[in-house]
C-alpha positions as CSV (number, residue, x, y, z in Angstrom):
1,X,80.1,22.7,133.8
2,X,79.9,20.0,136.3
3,X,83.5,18.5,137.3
4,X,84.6,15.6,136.1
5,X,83.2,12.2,137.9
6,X,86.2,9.5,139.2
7,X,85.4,7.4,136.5
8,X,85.6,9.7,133.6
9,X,89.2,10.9,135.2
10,X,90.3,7.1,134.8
11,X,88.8,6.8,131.4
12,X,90.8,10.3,130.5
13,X,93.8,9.6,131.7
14,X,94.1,6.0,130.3
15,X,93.0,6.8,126.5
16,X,96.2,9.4,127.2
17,X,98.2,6.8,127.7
18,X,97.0,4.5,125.3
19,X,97.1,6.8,122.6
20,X,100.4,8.4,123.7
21,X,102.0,5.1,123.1
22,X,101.6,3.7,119.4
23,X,104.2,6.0,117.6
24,X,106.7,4.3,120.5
25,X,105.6,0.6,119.7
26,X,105.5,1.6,116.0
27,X,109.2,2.5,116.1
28,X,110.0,-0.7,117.8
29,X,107.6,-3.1,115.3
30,X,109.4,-1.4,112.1
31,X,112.7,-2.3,113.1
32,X,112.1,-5.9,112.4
33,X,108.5,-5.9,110.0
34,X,107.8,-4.1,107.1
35,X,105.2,-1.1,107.4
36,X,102.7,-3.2,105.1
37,X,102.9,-5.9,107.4
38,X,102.0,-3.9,110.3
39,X,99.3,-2.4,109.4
40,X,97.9,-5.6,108.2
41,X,98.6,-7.3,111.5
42,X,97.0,-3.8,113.5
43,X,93.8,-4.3,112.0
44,X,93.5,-7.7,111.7
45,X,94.4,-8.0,115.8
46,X,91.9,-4.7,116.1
47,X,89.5,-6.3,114.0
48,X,89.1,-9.4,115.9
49,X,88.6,-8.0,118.8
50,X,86.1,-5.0,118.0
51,X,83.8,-7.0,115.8
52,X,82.2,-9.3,118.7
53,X,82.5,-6.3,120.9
54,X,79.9,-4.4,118.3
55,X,78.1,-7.5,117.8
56,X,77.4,-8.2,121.3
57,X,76.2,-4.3,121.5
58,X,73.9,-5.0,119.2
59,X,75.3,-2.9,116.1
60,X,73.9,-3.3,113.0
61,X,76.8,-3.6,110.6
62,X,74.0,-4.4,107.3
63,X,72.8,-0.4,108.2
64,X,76.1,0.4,107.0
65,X,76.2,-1.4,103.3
66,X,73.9,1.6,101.6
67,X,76.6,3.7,103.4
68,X,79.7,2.3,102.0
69,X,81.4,4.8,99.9
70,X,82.0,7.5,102.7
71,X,83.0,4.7,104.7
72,X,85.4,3.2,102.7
73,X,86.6,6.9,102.1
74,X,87.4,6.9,106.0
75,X,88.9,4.0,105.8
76,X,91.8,5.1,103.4
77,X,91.8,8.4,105.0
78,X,92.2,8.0,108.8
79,X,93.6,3.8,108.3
80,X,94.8,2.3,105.1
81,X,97.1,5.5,104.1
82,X,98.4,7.0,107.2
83,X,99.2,3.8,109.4
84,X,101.2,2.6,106.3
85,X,103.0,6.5,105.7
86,X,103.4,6.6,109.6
87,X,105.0,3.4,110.2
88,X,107.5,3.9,107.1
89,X,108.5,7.7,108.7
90,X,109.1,6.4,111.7
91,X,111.8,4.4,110.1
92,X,113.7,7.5,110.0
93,X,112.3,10.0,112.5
94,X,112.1,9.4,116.4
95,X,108.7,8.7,117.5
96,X,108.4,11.4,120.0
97,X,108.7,13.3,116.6
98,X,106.0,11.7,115.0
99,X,103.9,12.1,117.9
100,X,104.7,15.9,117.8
101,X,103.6,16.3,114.5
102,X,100.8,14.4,114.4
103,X,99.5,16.9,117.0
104,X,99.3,19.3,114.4
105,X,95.7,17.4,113.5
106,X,93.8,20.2,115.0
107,X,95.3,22.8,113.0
108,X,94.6,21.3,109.5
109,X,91.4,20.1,110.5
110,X,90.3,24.3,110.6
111,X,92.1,24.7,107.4
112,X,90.7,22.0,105.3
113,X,87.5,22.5,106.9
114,X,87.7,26.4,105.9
115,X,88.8,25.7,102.5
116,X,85.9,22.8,102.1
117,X,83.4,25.8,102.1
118,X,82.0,24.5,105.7
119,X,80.6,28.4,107.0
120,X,83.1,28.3,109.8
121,X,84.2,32.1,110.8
122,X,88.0,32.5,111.2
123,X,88.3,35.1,113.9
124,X,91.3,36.7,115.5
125,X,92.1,34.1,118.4
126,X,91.6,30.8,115.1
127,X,94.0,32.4,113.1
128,X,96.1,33.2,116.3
129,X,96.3,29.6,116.7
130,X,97.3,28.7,113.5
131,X,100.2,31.0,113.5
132,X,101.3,30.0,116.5
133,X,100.9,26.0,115.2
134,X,102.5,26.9,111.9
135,X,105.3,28.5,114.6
136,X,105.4,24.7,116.4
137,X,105.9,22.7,113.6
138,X,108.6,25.1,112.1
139,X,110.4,24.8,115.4
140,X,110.2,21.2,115.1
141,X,111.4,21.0,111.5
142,X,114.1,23.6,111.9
143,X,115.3,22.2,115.2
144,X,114.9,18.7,114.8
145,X,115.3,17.4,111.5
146,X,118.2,16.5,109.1
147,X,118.4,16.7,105.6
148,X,118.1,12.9,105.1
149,X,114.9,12.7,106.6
150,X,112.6,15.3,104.1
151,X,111.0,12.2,103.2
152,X,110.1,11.1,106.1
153,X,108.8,14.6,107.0
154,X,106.5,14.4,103.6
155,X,105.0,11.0,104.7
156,X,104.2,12.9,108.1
157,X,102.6,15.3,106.4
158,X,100.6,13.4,104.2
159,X,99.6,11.5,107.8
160,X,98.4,14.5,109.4
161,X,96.2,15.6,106.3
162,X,94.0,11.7,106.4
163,X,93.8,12.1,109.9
164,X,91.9,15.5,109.3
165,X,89.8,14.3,106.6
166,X,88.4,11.5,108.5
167,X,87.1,13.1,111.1
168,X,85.7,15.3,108.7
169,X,83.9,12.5,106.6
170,X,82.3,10.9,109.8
171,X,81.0,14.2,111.0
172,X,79.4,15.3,107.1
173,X,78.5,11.6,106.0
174,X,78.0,9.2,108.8
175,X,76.6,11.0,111.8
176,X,73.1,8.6,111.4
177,X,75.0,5.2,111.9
178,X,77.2,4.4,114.9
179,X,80.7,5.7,114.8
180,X,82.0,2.3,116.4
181,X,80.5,0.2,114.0
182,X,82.5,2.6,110.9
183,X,85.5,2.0,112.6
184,X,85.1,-1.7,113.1
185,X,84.1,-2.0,109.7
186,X,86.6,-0.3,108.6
187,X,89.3,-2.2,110.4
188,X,88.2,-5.5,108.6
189,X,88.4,-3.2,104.9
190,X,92.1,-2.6,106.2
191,X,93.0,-6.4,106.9
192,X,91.4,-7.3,103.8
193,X,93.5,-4.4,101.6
194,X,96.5,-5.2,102.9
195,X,96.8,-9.1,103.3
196,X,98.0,-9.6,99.8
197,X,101.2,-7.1,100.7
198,X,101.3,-7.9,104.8
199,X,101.7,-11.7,104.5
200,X,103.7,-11.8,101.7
201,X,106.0,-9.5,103.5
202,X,105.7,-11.2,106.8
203,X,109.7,-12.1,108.4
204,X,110.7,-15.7,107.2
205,X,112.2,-15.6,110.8
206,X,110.4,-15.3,113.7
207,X,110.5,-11.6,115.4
208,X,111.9,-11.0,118.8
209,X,109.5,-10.4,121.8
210,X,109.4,-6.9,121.3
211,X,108.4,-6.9,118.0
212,X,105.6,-9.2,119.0
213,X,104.4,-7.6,122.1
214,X,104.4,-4.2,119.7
215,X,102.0,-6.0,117.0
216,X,99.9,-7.4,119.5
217,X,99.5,-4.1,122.0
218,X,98.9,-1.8,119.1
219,X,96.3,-4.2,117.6
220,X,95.0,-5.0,121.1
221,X,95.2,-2.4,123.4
222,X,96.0,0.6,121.3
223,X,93.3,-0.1,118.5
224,X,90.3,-2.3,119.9
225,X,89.9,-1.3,123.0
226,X,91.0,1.8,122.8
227,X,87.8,2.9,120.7
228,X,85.9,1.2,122.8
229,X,87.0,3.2,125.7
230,X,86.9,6.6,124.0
231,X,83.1,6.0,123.6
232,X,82.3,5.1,127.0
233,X,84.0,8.7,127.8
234,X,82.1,10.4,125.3
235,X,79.1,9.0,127.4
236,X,80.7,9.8,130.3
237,X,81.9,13.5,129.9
238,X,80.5,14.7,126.2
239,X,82.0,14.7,123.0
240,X,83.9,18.3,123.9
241,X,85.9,17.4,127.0
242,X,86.9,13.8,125.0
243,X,88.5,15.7,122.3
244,X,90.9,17.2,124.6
245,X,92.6,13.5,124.7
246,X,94.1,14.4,120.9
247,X,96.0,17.4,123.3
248,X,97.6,15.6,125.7
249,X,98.8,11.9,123.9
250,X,101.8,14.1,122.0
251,X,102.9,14.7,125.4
252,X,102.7,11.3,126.3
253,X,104.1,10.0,122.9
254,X,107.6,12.3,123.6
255,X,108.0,10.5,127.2
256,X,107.7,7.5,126.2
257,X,110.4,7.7,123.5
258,X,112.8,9.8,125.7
259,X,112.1,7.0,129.2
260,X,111.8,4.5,126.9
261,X,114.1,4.7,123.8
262,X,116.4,6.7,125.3
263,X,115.6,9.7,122.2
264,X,116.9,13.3,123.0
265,X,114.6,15.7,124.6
266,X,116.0,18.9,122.1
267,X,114.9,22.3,122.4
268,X,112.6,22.1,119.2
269,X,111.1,19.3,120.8
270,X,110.1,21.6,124.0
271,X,109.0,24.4,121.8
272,X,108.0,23.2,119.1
273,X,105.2,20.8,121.6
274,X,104.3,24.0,123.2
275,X,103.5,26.2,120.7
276,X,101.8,23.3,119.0
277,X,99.4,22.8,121.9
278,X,98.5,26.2,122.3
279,X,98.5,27.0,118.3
280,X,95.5,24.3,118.4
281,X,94.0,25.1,121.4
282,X,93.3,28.7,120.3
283,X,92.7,27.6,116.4
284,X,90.0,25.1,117.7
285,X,88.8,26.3,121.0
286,X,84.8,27.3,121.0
287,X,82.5,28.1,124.2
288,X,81.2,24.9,125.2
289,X,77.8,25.1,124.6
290,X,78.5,26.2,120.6
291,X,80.5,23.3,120.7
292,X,78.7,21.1,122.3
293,X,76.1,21.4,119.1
294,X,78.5,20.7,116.3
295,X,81.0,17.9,118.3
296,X,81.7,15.3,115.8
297,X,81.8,11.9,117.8
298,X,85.1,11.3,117.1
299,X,88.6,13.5,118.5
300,X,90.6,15.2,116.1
301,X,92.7,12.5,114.4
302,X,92.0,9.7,117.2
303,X,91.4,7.0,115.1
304,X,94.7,7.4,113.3
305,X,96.5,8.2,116.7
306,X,95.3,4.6,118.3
C-alpha cells in the first residue's frame, strides 16, 4: 500500500479534529438552547452551505426523488433521531463521554449487520473484538456513570444504534446516487422536520457568544464542510484508510472536553477508550484488498459524528 501523500495526511488529520469536536460544542450549545432547536439550526446552517456546494459539482438532486424512501430512512437514522437523543444526553453526561460511546459505532454496525442476514462470517479475531468492545463500554458505564444519568446512557444508546443503520442503508440502497448529494438532501429533510419544534423553542433572549459560535461551527465547519472534506479523502486515500477517521475523533472528543471544559480524565475513561478502539479494530478489521471491494462510501457513524 503506497504511503500516504501530504495532502491526504492534512485532510486526515483535520476531519479528526473536526469530528473530534461536535460532542464538545454540543455540550456548550445545550446549556443555553433546547436540543430541538439545535438540530434545527445544525442542518439548516449545514444545509445552506452544502447545497450550492453540490450544485456547483453538478449533482443531480431530481436522480434522487425515485429514491426517496431509503433516503428519508437515513435521514431519521444517522440525523433527525440521534442529533436530537445526543444533544439531550449530553445535558447530563460529559462530552468526552458521549464521544466515547459513540465510538462503539463499529461494534454494532457487525452486529446489526450479522443479525440483518448480510453473509458476513464472524471469525475468532470479529468476535474478539466485540468482547473486548462490550469490555470498553462496560468500563465506561461502570466507571463513569451515576445512577441519575441511566437515561442519558439510553439516549446514547439509541444514538449509537442510527448511526449504524445509516451507514448501512447508504451501502444496501443508495450506492448508484452520490453519497453527498443523500446527505445534503437529507440535511434540508432535517431543517424542514424540525422547524416547527426548533423555532418555536428558539431563547426569547439572545444566547451568549459561545452558544452562537457552537451553532454556527457545528452547522458550518463540523457538518458542511466536513462532508465535503471526507470525500475529497476518499478520493485521496480510498474508502478503507478514510474509515479509520471514526477511530481516532473519540480520542479527540475526550481532549477537547478535559483542555477545554475542564472534565475529569477517570480511569474508565482511559480504559474504557482503549479497549473500545481495539474491540473495533479487531471486530471490523479485514485485509485491504477484501475490503477495499465492499467499502461503503461513508465511515462508520461519520455522518452522525459531524
Amino acid at each position: 500500500m503506497a504511503p500516504l501523500s501530504r495532502r491526504g495526511w492534512l485532510l486526515f488529520v483535520a476531519l479528526c479534529v473536526i469530528w473530534g469536536i461536535p460532542y464538545l460544542l454540543i455540550k456548550v450549545a445545550v446549556r443555553e438552547i433546547t436540543p430541538a432547536s439545535l438540530v434545527f439550526l445544525r442542518t439548516a446552517i449545514g444545509a445552506l452551505v452544502l447545497l450550492p456546494v453540490v450544485l456547483l459539482s453538478r449533482g443531480d438532486l431530481r436522480a434522487l426523488l425515485p429514491r426517496w424512501r431509503p433516503i428519508v430512512l437515513f435521514t431519521v437514522a444517522e440525523l433527525a433521531v440521534p442529533w436530537l437523543l445526543l444533544s439531550d444526553a449530553e445535558r447530563h453526561l460529559p462530552s468526552s463521554l458521549a464521544g466515547l460511546l459513540v465510538a462503539s459505532v463499529p461494534l454494532v454496525g457487525v452486529v446489526l449487520a450479522r443479525l440483518s442476514g448480510v453473509p458476513e462470517p464472524l471469525g475468532g479475531r470479529r468476535l474478539a473484538g466485540l468482547w473486548v468492545g462490550l469490555a470498553g463500554v462496560v468500563a465506561l458505564l461502570g466507571l463513569d456513570v451515576r445512577g441519575g444519568d441511566l437515561r442519558a446512557v439510553g439516549e446514547m444508546v439509541l444514538v449509537v444504534i442510527g448511526y449504524a443503520v445509516g451507514p448501512m442503508v447508504v451501502s444496501r440502497r443508495l450506492t448508484d446516487v452520490r453519497t453527498l448529494d443523500v446527505v445534503a438532501v437529507s440535511l434540508v429533510l432535517g431543517a424542514v422536520g424540525y422547524a416547527p419544534f426548533g423555532i418555536s423553542q428558539l431563547p426569547a433572549a439572545l444566547p451568549s457568544i459561545e452558544a452562537i459560535l457552537s451553532v454556527v461551527v457545528l452547522g458550518v465547519l463540523c457538518t458542511a464542510l466536513a462532508f465535503v472534506l471526507f470525500f475529497r479523502l476518499i478520493a485521496e486515500v480510498g474508502p478503507v484508510r478514510a474509515t479509520v477517521v471514526a477511530y481516532v475523533n473519540p480520542a479527540v472528543a475526550v481532549a477537547a472536553g478535559v483542555a477545554v471544559l475542564a472534565e475529569p480524565l477517570t480511569a474508565g475513561t482511559v480504559i474504557g477508550f482503549l479497549l473500545i478502539l481495539a474491540g473495533s479494530w479487531l471486530a471490523t478489521g479485514a485485509p485491504v484488498r477484501a475490503a477495499a471491494s465492499s467499502a461503503s462510501p461513508m465511515a462508520p457513524g461519520s455522518a452522525g459524528q459531524a
